[in-house]
TORTIRO-217071 format. One line per field, with one value per residue: residue number from 1; x, y, z of N, C-alpha, C, CB in turn. Coordinates in Angstrom, 3 decimals, decimal comma. Each point is the difference from the previous one (the first is absolute). Glycine has a CB too. Layout:
N
k c(NUM/...)
n.px c(X/...)
n.py c(Y/...)
n.pz c(Z/...)
ca.px c(X/...)
ca.py c(Y/...)
ca.pz c(Z/...)
c.px c(X/...)
c.py c(Y/...)
c.pz c(Z/...)
cb.px c(X/...)
cb.py c(Y/...)
cb.pz c(Z/...)
This chain:
195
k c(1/2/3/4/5/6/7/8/9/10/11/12/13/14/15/16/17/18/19/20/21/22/23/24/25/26/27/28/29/30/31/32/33/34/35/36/37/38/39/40/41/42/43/44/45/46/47/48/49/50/51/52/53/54/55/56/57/58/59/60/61/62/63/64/65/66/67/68/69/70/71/72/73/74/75/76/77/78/79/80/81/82/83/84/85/86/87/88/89/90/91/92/93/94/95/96/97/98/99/100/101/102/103/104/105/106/107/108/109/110/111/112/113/114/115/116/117/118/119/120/121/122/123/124/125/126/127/128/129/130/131/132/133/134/135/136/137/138/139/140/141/142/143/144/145/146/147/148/149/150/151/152/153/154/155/156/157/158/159/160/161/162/163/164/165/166/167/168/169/170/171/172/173/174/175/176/177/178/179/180/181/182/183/184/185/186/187/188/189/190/191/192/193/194/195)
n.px c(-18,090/1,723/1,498/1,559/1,272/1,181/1,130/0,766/0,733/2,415/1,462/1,273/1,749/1,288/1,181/1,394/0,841/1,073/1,527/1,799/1,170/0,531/3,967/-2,787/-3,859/0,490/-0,620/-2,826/2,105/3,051/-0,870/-0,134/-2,476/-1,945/1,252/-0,601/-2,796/-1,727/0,590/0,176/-2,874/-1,484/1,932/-0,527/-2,220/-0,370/1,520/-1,182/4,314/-0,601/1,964/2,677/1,669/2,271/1,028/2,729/1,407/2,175/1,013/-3,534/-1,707/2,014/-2,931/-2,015/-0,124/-0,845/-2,430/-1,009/-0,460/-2,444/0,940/1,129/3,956/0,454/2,367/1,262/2,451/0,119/1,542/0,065/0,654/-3,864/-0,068/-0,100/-2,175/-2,763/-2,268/1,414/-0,492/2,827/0,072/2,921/-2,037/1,070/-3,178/-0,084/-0,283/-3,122/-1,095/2,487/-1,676/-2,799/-1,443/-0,015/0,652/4,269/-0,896/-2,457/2,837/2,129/1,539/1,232/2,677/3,239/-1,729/-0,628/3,712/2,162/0,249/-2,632/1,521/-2,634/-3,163/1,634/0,288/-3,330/-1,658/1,486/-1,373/-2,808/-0,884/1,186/-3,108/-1,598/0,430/-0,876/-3,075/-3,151/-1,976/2,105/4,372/0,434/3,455/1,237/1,616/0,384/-0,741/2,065/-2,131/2,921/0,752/0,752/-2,265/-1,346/1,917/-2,673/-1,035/-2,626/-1,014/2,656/-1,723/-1,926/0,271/-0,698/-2,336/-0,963/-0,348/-3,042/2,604/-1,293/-0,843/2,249/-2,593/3,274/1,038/-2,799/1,759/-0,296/2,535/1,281/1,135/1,278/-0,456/1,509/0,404/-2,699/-1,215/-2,100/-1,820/0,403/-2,933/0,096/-1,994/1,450/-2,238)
n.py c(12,474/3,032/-1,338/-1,746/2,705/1,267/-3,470/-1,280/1,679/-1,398/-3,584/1,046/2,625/-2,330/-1,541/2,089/1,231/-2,600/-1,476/1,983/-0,687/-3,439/0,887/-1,291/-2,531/1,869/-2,700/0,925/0,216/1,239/2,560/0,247/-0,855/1,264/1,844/-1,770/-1,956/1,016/4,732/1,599/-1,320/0,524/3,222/0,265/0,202/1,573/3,438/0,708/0,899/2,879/-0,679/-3,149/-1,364/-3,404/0,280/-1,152/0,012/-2,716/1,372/-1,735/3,794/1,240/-0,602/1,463/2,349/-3,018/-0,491/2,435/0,202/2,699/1,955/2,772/-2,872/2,184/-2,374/1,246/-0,334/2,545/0,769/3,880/-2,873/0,963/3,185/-1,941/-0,774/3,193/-0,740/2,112/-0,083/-1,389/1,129/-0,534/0,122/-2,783/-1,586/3,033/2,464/-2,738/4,068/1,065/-0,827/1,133/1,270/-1,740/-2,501/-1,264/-2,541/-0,999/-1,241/0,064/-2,293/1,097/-1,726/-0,209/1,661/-2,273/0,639/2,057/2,588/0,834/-0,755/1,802/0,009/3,358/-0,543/-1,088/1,959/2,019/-2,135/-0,187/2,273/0,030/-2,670/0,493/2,518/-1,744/-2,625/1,847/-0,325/-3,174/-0,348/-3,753/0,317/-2,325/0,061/-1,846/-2,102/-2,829/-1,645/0,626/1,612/1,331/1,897/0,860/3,075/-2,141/-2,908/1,981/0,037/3,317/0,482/1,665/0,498/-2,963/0,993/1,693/-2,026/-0,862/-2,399/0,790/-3,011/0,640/-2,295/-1,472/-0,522/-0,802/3,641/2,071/-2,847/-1,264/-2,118/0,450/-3,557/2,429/-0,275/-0,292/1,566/0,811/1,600/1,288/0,438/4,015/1,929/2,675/-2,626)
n.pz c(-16,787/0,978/2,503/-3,347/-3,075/3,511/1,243/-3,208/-0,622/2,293/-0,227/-3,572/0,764/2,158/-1,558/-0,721/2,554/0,406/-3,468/-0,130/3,339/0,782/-1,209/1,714/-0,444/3,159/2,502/-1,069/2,703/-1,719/1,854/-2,088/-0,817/1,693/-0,925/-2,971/-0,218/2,023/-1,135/-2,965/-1,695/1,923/0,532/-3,604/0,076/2,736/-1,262/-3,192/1,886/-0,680/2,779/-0,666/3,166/-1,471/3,594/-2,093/-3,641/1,185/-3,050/-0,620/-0,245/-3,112/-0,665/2,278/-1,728/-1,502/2,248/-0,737/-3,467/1,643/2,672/1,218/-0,925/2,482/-0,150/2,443/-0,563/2,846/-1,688/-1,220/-1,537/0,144/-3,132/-1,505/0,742/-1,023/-1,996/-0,692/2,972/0,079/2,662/0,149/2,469/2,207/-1,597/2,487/-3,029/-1,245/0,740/-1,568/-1,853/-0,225/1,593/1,901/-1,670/-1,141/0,231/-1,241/2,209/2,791/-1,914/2,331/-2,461/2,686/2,508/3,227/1,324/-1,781/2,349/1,992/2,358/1,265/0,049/-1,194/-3,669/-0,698/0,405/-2,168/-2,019/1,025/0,819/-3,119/-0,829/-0,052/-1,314/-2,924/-0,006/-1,912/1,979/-1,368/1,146/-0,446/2,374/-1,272/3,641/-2,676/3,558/-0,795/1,366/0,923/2,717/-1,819/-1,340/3,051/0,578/1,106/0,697/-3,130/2,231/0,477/-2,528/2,425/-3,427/0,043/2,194/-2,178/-2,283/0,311/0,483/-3,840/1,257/-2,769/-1,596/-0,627/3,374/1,366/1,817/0,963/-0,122/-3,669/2,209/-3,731/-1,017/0,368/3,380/-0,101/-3,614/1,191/-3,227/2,941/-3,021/1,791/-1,363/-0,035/3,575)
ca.px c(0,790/0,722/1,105/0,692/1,087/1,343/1,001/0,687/0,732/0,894/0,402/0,760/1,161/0,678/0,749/1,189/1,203/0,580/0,511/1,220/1,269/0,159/1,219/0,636/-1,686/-0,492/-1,117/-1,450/-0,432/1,110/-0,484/0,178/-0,743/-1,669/-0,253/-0,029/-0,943/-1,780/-0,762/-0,178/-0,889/-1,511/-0,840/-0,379/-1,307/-1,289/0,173/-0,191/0,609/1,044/1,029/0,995/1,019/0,413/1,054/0,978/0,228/1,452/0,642/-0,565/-1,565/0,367/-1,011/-1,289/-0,989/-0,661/-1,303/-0,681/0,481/-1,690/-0,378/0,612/0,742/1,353/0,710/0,739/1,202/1,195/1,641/0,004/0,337/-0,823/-0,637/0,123/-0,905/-1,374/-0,600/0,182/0,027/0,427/0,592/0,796/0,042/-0,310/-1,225/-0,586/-0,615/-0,367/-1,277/0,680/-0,119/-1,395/-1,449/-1,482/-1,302/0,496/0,174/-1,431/0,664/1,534/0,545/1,183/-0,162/1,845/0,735/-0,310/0,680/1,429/-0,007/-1,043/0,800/-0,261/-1,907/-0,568/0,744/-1,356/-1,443/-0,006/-0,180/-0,899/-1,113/0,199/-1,193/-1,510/-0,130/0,213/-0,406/-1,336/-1,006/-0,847/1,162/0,422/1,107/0,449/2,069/1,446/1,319/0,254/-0,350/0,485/0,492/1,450/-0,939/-1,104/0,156/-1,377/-0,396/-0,810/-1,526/0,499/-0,258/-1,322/-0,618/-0,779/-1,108/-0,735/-0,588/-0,719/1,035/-0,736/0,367/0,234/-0,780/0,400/0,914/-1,233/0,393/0,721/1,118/0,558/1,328/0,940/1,124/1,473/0,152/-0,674/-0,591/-1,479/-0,750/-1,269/-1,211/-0,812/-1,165/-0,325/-1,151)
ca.py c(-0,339/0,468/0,200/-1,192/0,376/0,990/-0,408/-0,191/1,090/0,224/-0,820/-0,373/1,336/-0,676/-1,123/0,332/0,652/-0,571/-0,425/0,575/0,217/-1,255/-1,430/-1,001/-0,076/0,174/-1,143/1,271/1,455/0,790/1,322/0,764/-0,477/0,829/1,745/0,668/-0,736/-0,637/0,553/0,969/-0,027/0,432/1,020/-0,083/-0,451/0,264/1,212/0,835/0,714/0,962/0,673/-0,440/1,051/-1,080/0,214/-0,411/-0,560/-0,684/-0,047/-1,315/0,083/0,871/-0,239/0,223/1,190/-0,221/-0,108/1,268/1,307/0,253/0,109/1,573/-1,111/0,704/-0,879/0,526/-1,150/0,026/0,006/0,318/-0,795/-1,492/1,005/-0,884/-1,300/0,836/0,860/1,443/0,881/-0,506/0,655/-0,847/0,927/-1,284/-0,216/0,476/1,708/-0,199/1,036/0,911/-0,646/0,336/0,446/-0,829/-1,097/-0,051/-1,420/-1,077/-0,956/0,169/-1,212/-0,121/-1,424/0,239/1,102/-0,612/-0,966/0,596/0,910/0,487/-1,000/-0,360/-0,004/0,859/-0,078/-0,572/0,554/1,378/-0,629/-0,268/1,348/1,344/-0,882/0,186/1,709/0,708/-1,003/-0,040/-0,757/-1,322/-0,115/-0,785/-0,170/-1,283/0,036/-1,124/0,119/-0,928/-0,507/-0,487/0,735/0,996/1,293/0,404/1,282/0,057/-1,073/0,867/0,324/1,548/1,241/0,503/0,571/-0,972/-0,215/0,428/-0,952/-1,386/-1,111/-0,140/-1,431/0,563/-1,061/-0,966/-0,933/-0,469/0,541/1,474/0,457/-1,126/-0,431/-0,385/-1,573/0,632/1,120/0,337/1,031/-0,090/1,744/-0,128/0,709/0,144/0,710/2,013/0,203)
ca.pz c(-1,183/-0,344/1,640/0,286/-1,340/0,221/0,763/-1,089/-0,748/0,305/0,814/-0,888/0,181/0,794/-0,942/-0,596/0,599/0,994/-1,004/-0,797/0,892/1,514/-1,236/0,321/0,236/1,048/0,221/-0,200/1,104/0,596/-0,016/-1,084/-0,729/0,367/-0,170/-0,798/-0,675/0,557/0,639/-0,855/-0,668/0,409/0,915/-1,288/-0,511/1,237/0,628/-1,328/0,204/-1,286/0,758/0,031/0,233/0,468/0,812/0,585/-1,474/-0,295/-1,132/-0,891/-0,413/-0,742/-0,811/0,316/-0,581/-1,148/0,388/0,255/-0,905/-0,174/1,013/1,006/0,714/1,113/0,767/1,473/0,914/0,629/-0,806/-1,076/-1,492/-0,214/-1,146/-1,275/-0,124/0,547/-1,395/-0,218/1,409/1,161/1,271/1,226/1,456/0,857/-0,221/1,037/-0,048/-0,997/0,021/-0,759/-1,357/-0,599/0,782/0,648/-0,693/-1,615/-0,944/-0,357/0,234/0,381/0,784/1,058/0,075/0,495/0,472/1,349/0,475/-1,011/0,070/0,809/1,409/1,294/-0,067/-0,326/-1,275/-0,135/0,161/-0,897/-1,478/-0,375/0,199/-1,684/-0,279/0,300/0,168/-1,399/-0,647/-0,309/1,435/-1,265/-0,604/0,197/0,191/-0,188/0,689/-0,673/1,196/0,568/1,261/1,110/1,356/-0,104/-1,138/0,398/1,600/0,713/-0,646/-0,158/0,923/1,487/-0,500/0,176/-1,220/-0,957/0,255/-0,216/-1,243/0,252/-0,477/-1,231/-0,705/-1,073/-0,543/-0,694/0,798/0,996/1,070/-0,169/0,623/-0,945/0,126/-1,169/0,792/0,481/1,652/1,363/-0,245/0,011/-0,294/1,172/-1,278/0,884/-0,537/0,906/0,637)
c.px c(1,067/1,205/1,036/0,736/0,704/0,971/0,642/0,823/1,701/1,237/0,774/1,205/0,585/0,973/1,202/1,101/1,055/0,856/1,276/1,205/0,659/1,059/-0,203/-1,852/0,294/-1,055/-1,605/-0,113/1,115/-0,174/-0,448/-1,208/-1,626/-0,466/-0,087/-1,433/-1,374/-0,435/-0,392/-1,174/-1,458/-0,254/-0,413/-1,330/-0,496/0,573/-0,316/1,305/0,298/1,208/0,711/1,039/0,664/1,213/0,752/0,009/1,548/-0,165/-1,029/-1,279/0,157/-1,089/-1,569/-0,702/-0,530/-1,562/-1,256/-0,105/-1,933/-0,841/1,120/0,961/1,168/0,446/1,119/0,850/0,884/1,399/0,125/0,266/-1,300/-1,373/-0,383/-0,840/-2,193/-0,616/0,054/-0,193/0,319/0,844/0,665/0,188/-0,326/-1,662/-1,001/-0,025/-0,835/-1,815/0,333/-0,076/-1,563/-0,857/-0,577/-0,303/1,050/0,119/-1,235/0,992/1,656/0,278/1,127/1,032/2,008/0,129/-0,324/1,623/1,398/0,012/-1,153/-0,134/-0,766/-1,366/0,061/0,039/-1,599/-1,641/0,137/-0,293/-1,287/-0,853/0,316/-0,714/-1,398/-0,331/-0,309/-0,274/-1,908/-1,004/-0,066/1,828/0,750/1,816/0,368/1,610/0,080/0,761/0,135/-0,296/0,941/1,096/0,795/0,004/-1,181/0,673/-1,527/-1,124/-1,976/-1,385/0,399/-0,480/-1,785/-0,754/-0,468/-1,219/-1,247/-0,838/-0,730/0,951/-1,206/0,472/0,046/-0,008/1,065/1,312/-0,341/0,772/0,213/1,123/0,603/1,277/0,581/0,796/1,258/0,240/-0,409/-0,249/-1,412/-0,858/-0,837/-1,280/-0,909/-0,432/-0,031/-1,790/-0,699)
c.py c(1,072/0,008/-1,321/0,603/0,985/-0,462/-1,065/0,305/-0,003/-1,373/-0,158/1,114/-0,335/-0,844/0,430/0,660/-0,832/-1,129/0,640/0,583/-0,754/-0,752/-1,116/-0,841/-0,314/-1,267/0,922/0,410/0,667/1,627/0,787/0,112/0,366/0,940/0,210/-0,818/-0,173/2,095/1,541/-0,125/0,607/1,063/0,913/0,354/0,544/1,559/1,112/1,451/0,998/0,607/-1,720/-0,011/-1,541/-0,020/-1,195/-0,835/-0,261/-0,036/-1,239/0,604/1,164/0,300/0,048/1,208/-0,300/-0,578/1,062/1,310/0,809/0,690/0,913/-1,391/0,952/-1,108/0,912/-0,576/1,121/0,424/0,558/-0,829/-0,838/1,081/-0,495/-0,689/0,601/0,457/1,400/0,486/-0,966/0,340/-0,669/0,711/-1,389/0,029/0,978/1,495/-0,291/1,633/0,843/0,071/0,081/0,043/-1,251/-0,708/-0,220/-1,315/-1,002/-1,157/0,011/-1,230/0,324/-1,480/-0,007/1,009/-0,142/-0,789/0,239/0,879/1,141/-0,831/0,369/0,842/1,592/0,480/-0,868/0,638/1,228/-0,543/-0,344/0,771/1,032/-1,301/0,221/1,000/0,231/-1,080/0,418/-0,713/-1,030/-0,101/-1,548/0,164/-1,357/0,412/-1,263/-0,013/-1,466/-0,328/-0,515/0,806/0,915/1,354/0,335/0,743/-0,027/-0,906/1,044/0,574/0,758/0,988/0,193/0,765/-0,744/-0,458/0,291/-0,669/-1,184/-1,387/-0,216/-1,530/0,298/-1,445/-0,910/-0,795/-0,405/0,374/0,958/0,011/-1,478/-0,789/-1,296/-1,843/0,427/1,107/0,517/1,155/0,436/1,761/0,360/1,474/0,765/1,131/1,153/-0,499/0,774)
c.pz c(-0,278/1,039/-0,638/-1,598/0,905/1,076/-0,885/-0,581/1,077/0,626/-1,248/-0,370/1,180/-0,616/-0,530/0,561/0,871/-0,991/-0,502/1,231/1,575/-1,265/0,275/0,809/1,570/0,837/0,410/1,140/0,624/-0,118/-0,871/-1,002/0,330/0,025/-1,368/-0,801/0,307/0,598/-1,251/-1,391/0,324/1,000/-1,137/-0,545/1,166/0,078/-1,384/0,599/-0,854/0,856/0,516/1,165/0,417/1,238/-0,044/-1,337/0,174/-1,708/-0,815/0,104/-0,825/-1,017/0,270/-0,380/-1,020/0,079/-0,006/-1,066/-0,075/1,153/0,709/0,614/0,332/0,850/0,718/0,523/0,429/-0,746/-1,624/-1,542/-0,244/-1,348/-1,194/-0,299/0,571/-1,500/0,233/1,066/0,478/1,235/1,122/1,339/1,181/0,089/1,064/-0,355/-1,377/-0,342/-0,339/-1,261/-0,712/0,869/0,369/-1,201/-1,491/-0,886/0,057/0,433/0,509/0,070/0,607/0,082/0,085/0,569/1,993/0,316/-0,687/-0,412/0,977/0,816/1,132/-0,070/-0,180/-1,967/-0,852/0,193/-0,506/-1,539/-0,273/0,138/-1,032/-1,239/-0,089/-0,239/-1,457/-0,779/-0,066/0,547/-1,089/-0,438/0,358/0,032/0,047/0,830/-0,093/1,259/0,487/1,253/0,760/1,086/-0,333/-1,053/0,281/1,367/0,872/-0,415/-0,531/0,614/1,897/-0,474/0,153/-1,251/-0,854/0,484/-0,722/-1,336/0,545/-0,732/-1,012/0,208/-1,706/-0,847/-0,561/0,548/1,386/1,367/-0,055/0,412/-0,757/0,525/-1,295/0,204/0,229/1,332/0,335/-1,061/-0,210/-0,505/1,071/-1,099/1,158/-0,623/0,416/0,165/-1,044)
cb.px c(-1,989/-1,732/-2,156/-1,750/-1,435/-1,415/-1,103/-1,135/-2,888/-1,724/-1,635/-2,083/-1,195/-1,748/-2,010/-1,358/-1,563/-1,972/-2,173/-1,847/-0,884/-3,129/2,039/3,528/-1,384/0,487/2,230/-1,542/-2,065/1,519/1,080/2,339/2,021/-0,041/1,362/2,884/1,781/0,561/1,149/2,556/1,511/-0,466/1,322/1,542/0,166/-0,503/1,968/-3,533/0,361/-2,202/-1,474/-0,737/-0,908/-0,860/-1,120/-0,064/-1,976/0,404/2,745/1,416/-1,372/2,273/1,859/0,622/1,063/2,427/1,435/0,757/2,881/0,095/-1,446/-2,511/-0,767/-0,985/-0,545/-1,545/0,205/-1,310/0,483/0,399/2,810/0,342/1,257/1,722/3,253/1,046/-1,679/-0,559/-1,514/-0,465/-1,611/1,331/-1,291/2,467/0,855/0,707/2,315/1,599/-1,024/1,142/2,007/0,343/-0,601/-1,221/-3,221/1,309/2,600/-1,828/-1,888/0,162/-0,849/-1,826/-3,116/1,061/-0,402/-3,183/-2,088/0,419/1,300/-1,010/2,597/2,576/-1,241/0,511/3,492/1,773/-0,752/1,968/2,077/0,657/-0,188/3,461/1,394/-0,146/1,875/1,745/2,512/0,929/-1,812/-3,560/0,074/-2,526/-0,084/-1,650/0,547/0,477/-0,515/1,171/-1,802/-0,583/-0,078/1,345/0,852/-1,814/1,765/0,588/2,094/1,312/-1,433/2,306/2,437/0,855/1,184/1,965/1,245/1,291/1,950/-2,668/1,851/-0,030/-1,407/1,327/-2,143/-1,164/1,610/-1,300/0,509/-1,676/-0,630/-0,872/-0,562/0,608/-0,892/0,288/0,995/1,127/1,903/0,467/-0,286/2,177/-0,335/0,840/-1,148/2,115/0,835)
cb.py c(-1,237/0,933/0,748/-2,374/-0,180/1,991/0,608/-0,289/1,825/2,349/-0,881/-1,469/2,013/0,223/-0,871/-0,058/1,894/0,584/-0,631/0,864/2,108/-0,606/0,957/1,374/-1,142/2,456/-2,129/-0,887/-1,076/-2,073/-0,219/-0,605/-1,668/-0,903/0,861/0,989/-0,860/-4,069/-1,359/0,303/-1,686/-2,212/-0,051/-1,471/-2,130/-2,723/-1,050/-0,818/-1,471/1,037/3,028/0,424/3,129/-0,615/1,581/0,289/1,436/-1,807/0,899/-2,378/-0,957/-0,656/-1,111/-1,319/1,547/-0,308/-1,410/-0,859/-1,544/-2,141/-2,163/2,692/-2,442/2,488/-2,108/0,683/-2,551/-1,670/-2,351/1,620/-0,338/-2,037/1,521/-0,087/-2,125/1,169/-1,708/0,161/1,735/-1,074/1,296/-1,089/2,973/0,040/-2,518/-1,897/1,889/-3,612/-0,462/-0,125/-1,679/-0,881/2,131/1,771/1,270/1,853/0,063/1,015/-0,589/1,992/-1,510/1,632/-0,893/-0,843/1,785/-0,465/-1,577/-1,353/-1,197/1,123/0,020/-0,463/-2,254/0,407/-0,264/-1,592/-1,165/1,470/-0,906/-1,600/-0,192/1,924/-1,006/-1,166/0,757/1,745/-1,918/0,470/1,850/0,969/2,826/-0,899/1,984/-0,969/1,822/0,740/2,605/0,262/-0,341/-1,921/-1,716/-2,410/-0,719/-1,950/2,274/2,229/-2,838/-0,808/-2,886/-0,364/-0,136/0,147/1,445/-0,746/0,082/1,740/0,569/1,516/-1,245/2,527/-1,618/2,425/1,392/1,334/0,991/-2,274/-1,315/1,104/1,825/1,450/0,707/3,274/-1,983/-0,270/0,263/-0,972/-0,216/-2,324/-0,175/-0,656/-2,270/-1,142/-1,666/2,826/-0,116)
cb.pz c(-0,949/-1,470/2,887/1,870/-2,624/-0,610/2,265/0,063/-1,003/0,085/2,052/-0,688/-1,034/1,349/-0,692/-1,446/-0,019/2,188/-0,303/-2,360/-1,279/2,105/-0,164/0,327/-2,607/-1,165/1,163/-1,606/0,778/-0,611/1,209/0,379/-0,311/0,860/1,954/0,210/-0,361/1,730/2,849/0,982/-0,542/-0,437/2,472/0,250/-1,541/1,841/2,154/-0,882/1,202/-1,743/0,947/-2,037/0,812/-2,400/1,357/2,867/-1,576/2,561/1,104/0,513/2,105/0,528/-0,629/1,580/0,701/-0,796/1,114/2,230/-2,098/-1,320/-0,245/1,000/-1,273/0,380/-1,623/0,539/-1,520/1,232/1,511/1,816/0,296/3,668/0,780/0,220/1,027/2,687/-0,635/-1,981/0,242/-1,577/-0,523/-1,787/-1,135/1,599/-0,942/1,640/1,158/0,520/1,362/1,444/0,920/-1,811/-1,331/1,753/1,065/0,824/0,501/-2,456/-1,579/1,237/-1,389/1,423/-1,755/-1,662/-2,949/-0,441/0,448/-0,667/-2,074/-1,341/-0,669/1,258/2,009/3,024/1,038/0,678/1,949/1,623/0,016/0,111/2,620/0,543/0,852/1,383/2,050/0,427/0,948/-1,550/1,919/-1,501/0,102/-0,808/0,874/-2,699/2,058/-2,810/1,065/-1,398/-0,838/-1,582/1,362/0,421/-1,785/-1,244/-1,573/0,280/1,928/-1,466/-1,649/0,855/-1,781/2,396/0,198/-0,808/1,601/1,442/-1,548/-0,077/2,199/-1,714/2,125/0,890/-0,517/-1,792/-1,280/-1,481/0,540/0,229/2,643/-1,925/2,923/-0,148/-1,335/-2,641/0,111/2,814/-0,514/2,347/-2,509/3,545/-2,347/1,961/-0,175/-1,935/2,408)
């Protein structure tokens, strides 16, 4: 009873954020909408995350650190103008020195989402990223990558990368997979677990 009121709690703070700052309504399984509405709630609820680290922020998620207030939230992008749209820690540098950045075991929860394929292009670049990942993610920690399924946005397809090996593929209960594929262009969540 109390799991199912705190995924509640949070599916409805969802609601509103995404309410007061979406001008425009969204369909229910468009990318966007599943991150903000299905996934973020319940990692929320099941993970209880405190450490934080989001990779790779454009101008329409200006409003996501609001998901996480209360909580250690670091984010990262590449392109210095995108700072703005980051939270208070936020570091601009490329996703592959991300060990320059923090220790071993630090985060409970990473997402990587648009940055596979726009911009983190070639495998070695890839497998450095993801192995700083993994390095600076918590045993049990849950990763989520945001990436377009298709040829031409897929530099490596995912079952080359060898640093992703290392994670266990999660299935992720309220979308009955670990490898979501969104309705709008192939975008797909893939969900996975630090050994």
């Amino acid at each position: 009873m109390k799991n199912l009121l705190k995924k509640l709690k949070f599916k409805i703070q969802a609601k509103l954020i995404t309410y007061k700052h979406v001008e425009y309504k969204r369909k229910k399984f468009e990318d966007r909408s599943v991150l903000e509405e299905i996934i973020f709630p319940n990692v929320l609820a099941e993970f209880d995350p405190q450490k934080i680290l989001d990779i790779g922020r454009e101008d329409y998620q200006y409003f996501y650190n609001e998901f996480f207030k209360g909580r250690e939230l670091w984010t990262l992008d590449i392109d210095p103008e995108r700072e703005e749209f980051g939270s208070k820690n936020h570091i601009t540098d490329n996703v592959s020195n991300l060990e320059n950045h923090f220790n071993k075991n630090t985060f409970d929860f990473i997402l990587m989402n648009g940055v596979f394929g726009w911009g983190l292009n070639k495998k070695d670049k890839v497998e450095s990223a993801l192995e700083a990942i993994y390095n600076i993610m918590r045993p049990e920690g849950l990763f989520i990558l945001g990436w377009n399924d298709v040829k031409e946005l897929t530099p490596v397809p995912l079952l080359d990368i060898k640093a992703l090996q290392k994670f266990k593929k999660y299935t992720f209960k309220p979308l009955k997979s670990s490898d979501f594929k969104c309705t709008n262009g192939e975008h797909t969540y893939s969900f996975f677990i630090k050994k």
